[in-house]
RODO-2510 file (C-alpha; in nm, 4 decimals, decimal comma):
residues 295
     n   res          X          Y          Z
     1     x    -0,3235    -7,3288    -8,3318
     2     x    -0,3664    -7,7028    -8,3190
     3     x    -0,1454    -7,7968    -8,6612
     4     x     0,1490    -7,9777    -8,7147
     5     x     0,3952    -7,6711    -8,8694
     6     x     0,7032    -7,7952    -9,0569
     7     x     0,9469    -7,5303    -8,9566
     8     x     1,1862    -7,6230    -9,1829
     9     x     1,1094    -7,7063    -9,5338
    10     x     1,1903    -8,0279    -9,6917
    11     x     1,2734    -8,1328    -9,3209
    12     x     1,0000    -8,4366    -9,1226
    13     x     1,0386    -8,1674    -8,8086
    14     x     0,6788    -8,1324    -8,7344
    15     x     0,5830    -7,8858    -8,4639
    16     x     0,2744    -7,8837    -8,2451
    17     x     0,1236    -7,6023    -8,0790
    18     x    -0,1340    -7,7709    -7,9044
    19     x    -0,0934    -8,0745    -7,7608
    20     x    -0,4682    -8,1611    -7,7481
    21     x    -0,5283    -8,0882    -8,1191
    22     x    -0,6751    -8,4493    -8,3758
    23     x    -0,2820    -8,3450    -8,5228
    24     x    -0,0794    -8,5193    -8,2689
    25     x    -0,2956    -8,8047    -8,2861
    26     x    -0,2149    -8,7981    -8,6479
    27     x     0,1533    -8,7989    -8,5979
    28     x     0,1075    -9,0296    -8,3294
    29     x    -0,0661    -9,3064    -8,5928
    30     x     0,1882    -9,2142    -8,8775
    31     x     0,5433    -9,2735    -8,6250
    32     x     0,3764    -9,5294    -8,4267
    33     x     0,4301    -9,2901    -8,0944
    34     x     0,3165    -9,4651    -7,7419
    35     x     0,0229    -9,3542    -7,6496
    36     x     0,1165    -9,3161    -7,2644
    37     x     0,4127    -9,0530    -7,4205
    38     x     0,1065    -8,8882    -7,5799
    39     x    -0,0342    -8,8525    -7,2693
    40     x     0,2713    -8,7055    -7,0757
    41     x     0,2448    -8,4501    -7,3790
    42     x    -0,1191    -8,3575    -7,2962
    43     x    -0,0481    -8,3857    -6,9034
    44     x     0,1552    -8,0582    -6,8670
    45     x     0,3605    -8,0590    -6,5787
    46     x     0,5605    -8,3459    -6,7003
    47     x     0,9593    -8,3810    -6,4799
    48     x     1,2217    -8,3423    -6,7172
    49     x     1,3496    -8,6838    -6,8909
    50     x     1,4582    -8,8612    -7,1667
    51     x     1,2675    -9,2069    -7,2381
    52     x     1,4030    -9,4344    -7,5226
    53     x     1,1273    -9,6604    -7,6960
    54     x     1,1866    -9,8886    -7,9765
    55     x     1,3203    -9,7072    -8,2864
    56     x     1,2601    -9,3220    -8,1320
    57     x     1,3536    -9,1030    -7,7634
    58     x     1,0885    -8,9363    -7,6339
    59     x     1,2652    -8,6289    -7,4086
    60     x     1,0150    -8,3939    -7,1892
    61     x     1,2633    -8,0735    -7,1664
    62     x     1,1518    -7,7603    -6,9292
    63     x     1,1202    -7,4300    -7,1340
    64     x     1,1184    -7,1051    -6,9483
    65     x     0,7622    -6,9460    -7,0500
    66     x     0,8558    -6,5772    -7,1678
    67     x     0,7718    -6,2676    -6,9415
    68     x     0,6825    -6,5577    -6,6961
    69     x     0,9694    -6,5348    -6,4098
    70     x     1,0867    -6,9200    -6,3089
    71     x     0,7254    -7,0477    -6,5099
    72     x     0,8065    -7,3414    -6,6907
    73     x     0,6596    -7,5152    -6,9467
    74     x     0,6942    -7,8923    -7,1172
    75     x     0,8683    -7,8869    -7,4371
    76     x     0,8453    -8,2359    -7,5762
    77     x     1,0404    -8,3616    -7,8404
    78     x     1,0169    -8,7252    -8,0411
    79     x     1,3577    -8,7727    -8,1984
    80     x     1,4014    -9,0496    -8,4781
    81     x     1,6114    -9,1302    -8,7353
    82     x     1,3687    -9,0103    -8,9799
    83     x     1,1593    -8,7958    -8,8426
    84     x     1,1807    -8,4971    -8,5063
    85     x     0,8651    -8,3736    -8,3441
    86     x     0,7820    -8,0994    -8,0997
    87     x     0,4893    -8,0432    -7,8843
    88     x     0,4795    -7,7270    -7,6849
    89     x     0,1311    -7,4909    -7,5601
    90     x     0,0796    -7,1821    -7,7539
    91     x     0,3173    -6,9443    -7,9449
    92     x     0,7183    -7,0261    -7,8937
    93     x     0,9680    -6,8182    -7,9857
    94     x     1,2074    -7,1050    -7,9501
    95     x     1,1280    -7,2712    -8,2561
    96     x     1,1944    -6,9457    -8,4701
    97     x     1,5537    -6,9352    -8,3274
    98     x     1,6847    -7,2452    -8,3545
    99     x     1,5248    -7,2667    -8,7274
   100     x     1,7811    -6,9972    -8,7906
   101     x     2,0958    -7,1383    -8,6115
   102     x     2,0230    -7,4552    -8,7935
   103     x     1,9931    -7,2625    -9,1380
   104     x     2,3180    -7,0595    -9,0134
   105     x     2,5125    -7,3530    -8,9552
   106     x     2,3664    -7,5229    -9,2568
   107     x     2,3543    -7,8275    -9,0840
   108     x     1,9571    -7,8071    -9,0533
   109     x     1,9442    -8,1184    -9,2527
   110     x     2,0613    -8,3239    -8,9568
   111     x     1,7701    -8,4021    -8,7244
   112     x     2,0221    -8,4613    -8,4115
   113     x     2,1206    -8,1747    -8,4635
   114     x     1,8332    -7,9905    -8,4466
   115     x     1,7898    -8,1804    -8,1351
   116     x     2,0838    -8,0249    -7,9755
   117     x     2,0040    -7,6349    -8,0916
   118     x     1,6887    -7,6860    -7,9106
   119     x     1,8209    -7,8139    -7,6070
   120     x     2,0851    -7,5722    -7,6078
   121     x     1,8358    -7,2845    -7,6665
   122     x     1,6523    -7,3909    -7,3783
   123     x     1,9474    -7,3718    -7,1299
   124     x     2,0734    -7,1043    -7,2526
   125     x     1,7554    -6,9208    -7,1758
   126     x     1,7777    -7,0535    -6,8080
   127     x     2,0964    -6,7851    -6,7323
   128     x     1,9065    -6,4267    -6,8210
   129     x     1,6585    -6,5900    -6,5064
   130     x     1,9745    -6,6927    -6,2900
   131     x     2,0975    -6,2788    -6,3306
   132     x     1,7177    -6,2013    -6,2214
   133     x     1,7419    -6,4228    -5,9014
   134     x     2,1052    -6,2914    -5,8358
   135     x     2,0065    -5,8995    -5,8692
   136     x     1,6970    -5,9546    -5,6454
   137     x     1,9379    -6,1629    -5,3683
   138     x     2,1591    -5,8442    -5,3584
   139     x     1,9099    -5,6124    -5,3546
   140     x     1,7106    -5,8234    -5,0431
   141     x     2,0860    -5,8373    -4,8493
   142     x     2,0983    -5,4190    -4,8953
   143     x     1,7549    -5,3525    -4,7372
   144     x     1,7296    -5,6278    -4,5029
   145     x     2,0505    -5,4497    -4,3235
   146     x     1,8914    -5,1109    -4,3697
   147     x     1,5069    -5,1969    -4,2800
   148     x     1,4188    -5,5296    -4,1699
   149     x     1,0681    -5,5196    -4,2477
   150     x     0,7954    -5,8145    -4,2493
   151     x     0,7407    -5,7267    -4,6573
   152     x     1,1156    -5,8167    -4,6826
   153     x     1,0872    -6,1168    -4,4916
   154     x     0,7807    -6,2298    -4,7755
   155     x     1,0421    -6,1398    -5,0781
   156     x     1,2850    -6,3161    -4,9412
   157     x     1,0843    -6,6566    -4,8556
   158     x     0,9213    -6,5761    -5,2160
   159     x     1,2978    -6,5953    -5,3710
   160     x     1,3433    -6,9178    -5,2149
   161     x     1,0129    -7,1059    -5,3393
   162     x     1,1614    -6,9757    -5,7019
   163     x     1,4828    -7,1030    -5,6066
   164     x     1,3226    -7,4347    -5,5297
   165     x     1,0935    -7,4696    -5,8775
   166     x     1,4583    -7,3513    -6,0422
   167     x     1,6487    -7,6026    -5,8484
   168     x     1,4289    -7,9249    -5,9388
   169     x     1,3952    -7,7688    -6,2805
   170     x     1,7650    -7,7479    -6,3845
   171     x     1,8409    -8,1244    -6,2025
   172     x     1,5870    -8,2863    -6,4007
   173     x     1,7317    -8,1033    -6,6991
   174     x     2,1062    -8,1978    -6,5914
   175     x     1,9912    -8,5699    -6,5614
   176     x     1,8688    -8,5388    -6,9060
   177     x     2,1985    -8,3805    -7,0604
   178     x     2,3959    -8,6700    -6,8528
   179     x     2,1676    -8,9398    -7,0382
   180     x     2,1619    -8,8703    -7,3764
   181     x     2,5755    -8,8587    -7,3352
   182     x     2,5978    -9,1699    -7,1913
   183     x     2,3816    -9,2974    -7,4509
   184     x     2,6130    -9,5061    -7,7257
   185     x     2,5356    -9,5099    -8,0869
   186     x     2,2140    -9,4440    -8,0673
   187     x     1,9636    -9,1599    -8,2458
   188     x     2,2203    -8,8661    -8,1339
   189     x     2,5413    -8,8710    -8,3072
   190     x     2,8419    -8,9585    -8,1241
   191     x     3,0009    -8,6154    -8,2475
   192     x     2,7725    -8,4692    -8,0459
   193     x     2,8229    -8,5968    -7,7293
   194     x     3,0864    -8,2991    -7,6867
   195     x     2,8203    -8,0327    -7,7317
   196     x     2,5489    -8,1773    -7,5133
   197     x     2,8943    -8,2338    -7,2371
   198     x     2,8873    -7,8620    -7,2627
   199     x     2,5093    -7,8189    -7,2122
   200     x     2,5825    -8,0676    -6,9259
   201     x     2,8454    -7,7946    -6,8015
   202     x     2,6002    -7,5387    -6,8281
   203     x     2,3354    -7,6850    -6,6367
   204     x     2,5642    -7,7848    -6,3520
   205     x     2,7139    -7,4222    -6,3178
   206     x     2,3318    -7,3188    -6,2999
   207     x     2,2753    -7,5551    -6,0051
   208     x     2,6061    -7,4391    -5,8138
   209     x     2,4749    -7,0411    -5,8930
   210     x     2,1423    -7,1638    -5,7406
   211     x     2,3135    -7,2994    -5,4400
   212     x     2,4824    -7,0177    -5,3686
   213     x     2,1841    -6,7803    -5,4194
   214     x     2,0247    -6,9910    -5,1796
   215     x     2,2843    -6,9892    -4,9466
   216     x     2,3181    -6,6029    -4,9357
   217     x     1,9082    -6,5905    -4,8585
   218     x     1,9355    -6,7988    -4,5924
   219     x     2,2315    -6,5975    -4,4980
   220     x     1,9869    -6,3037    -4,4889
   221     x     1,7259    -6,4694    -4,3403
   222     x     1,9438    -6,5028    -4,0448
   223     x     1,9920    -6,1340    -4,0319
   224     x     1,6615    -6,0642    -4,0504
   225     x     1,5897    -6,2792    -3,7496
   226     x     1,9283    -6,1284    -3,5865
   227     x     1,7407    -5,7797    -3,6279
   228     x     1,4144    -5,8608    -3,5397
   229     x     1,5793    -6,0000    -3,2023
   230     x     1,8365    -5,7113    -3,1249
   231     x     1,5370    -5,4567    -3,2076
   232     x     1,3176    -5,6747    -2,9802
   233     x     1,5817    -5,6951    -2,6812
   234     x     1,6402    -5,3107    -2,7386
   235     x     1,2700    -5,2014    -2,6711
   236     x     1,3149    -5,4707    -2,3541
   237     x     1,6088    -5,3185    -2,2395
   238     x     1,4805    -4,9139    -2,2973
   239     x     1,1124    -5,0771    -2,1194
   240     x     1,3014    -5,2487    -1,8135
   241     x     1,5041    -4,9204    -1,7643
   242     x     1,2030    -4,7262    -1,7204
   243     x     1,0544    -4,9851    -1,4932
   244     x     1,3462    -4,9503    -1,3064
   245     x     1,3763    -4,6158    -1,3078
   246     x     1,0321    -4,5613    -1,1941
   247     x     1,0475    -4,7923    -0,9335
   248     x     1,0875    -4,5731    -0,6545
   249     x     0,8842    -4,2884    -0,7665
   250     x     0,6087    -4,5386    -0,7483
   251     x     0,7615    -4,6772    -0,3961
   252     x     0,7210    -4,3481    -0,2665
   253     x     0,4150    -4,2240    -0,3943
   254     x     0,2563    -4,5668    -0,2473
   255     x     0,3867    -4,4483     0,0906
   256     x     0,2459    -4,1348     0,1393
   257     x    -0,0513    -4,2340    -0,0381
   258     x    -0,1236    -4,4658     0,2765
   259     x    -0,4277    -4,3204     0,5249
   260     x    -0,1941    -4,2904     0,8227
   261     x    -0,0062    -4,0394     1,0070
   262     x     0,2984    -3,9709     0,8263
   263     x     0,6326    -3,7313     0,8732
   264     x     0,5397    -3,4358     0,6765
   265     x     0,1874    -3,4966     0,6598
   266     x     0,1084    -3,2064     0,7970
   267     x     0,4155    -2,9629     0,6881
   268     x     0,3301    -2,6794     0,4758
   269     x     0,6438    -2,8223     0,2109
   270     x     0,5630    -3,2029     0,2998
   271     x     0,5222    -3,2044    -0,0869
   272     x     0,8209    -3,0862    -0,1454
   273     x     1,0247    -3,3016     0,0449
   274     x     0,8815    -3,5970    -0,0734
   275     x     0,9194    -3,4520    -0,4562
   276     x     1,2995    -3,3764    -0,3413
   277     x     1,3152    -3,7675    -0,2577
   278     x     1,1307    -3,9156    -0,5306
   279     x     1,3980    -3,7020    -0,7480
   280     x     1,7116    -3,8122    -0,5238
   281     x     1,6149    -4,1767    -0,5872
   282     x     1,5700    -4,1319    -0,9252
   283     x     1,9457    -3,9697    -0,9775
   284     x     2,0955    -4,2664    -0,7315
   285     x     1,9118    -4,5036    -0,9700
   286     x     2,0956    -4,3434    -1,2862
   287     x     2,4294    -4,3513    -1,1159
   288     x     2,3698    -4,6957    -1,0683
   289     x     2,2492    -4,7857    -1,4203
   290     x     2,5562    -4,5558    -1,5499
   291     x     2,8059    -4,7647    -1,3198
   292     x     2,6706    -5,0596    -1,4173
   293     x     2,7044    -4,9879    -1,8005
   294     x     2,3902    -5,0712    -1,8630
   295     x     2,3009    -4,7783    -1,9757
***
């Protein structure tokens, strides 16, 4: 940890693990690197852009942190015509991968190039997490029909603050791809404006799959709140029709609970006749409800 690695030998691509380690500062004084750059490397967090300075680009790119889901991570990268740094935290598998595209394509020697493969690695990574967000969208739209329950209302407003982070993630990084295109003769080769037009491609199909995504949770949401309302107006509508039902049971039973002289007070069935009412009422009550169609 800490030392400036040279991936590829014979190569000036000098990769940092550690952005606070004396060997940054060391590149730093050798390139002539701003110091407030240095600073955006040591301030994680960074939004995703491309900065050109004098005779180098300084681009802050947004790697997806392995067995992290939608955890990002600066990937900084100093691109010259002489020399390519990287400054990322900790282990990355990144730099492994594109050292063997570049070695595969045998253009490794080419530090535009190298440039590109890492960019391209980065977005490409960005699609497994897209499948992720799409299988857990489908699986929220199953159970929210079957069993709209508050712990799928939490996944679901979960899913959309990832949706969010992956939104302003993958615009940044589109604004990035668009730059460095428009860019003219400058550190990346013309030739490869086609390849970073695809990465371009890439990272607007991931914004329209995020859109939709988001669309179908809200689209859920909707039916969870559709749910939650016809399961709320159901137990109204089952409570009402035992109110209602009751009603004159409790009509009646108030009546001959009164301390007066009432008709069949003093009738050895009185308590039947006023049980063969309460039930009457009740039956004219259902035929009601039933003619109604309300119930």
């Amino acid at each position: 940890m800490g030392q400036a690695l040279q991936p590829i030998e014979g190569l000036n691509w000098f990769d940092v693990d550690d952005p606070n380690s004396p060997a940054l500062d060391e590149l730093a004084a050798r390139f002539g690197l701003h110091e407030l750059q240095i600073e955006d490397c040591r301030h994680r967090g960074q939004r995703a852009k491309t900065e050109a300075y004098e005779s180098y680009i300084f681009t802050v790119l947004k790697n997806l942190r392995p067995r992290r889901k939608a955890n990002f991570d600066d990937f900084d990268v100093f691109l010259a015509k002489d020399f390519l740094i990287t400054v990322h935290d900790g282990e990355c598998a990144l730099i492994d991968r594109v050292r063997r595209r570049a070695q595969d394509r045998k253009q490794g020697g080419r530090l535009d190039v190298l440039f590109y493969l890492l960019t391209d690695a980065i977005v490409d990574e960005y699609f497994p997490l897209l499948d992720e967000v799409s299988d857990a969208t489908e699986a929220i739209e199953s159970e929210v029909l079957r069993r709209p329950e508050p712990p799928v209302l939490r996944r679901i407003f979960t899913l959309k603050r990832k949706l969010v982070e992956f939104r302003r993630v993958v615009g940044g990084m589109r604004e990035v791809a668009n730059a460095i295109v428009r860019r003219e003769h400058g550190l990346v080769g013309d030739d490869l404006d086609a390849y970073f037009r695809d990465v371009y491609d890439h990272l607007v199909r991931t914004l329209d799959a995020i859109e939709s995504q988001r669309d179908l949770l809200t689209g859920s949401l909707d039916i969870y709140l559709s749910a939650i309302a016809n399961r709320t107006n159901e137990a109204m509508k089952v409570m009402t029709l035992y109110g209602t039902i009751a009603l004159p049971l409790v009509i009646i039973t108030g009546f001959f609970g009164m301390n007066l002289r009432l008709p069949w007070a003093d009738h050895p069935y009185g308590a039947w006749f006023a049980t063969g009412v309460m039930a009457l009422s009740t039956v004219v009550v259902l035929i009601y409800l039933r003619k109604k169609r309300w119930i």
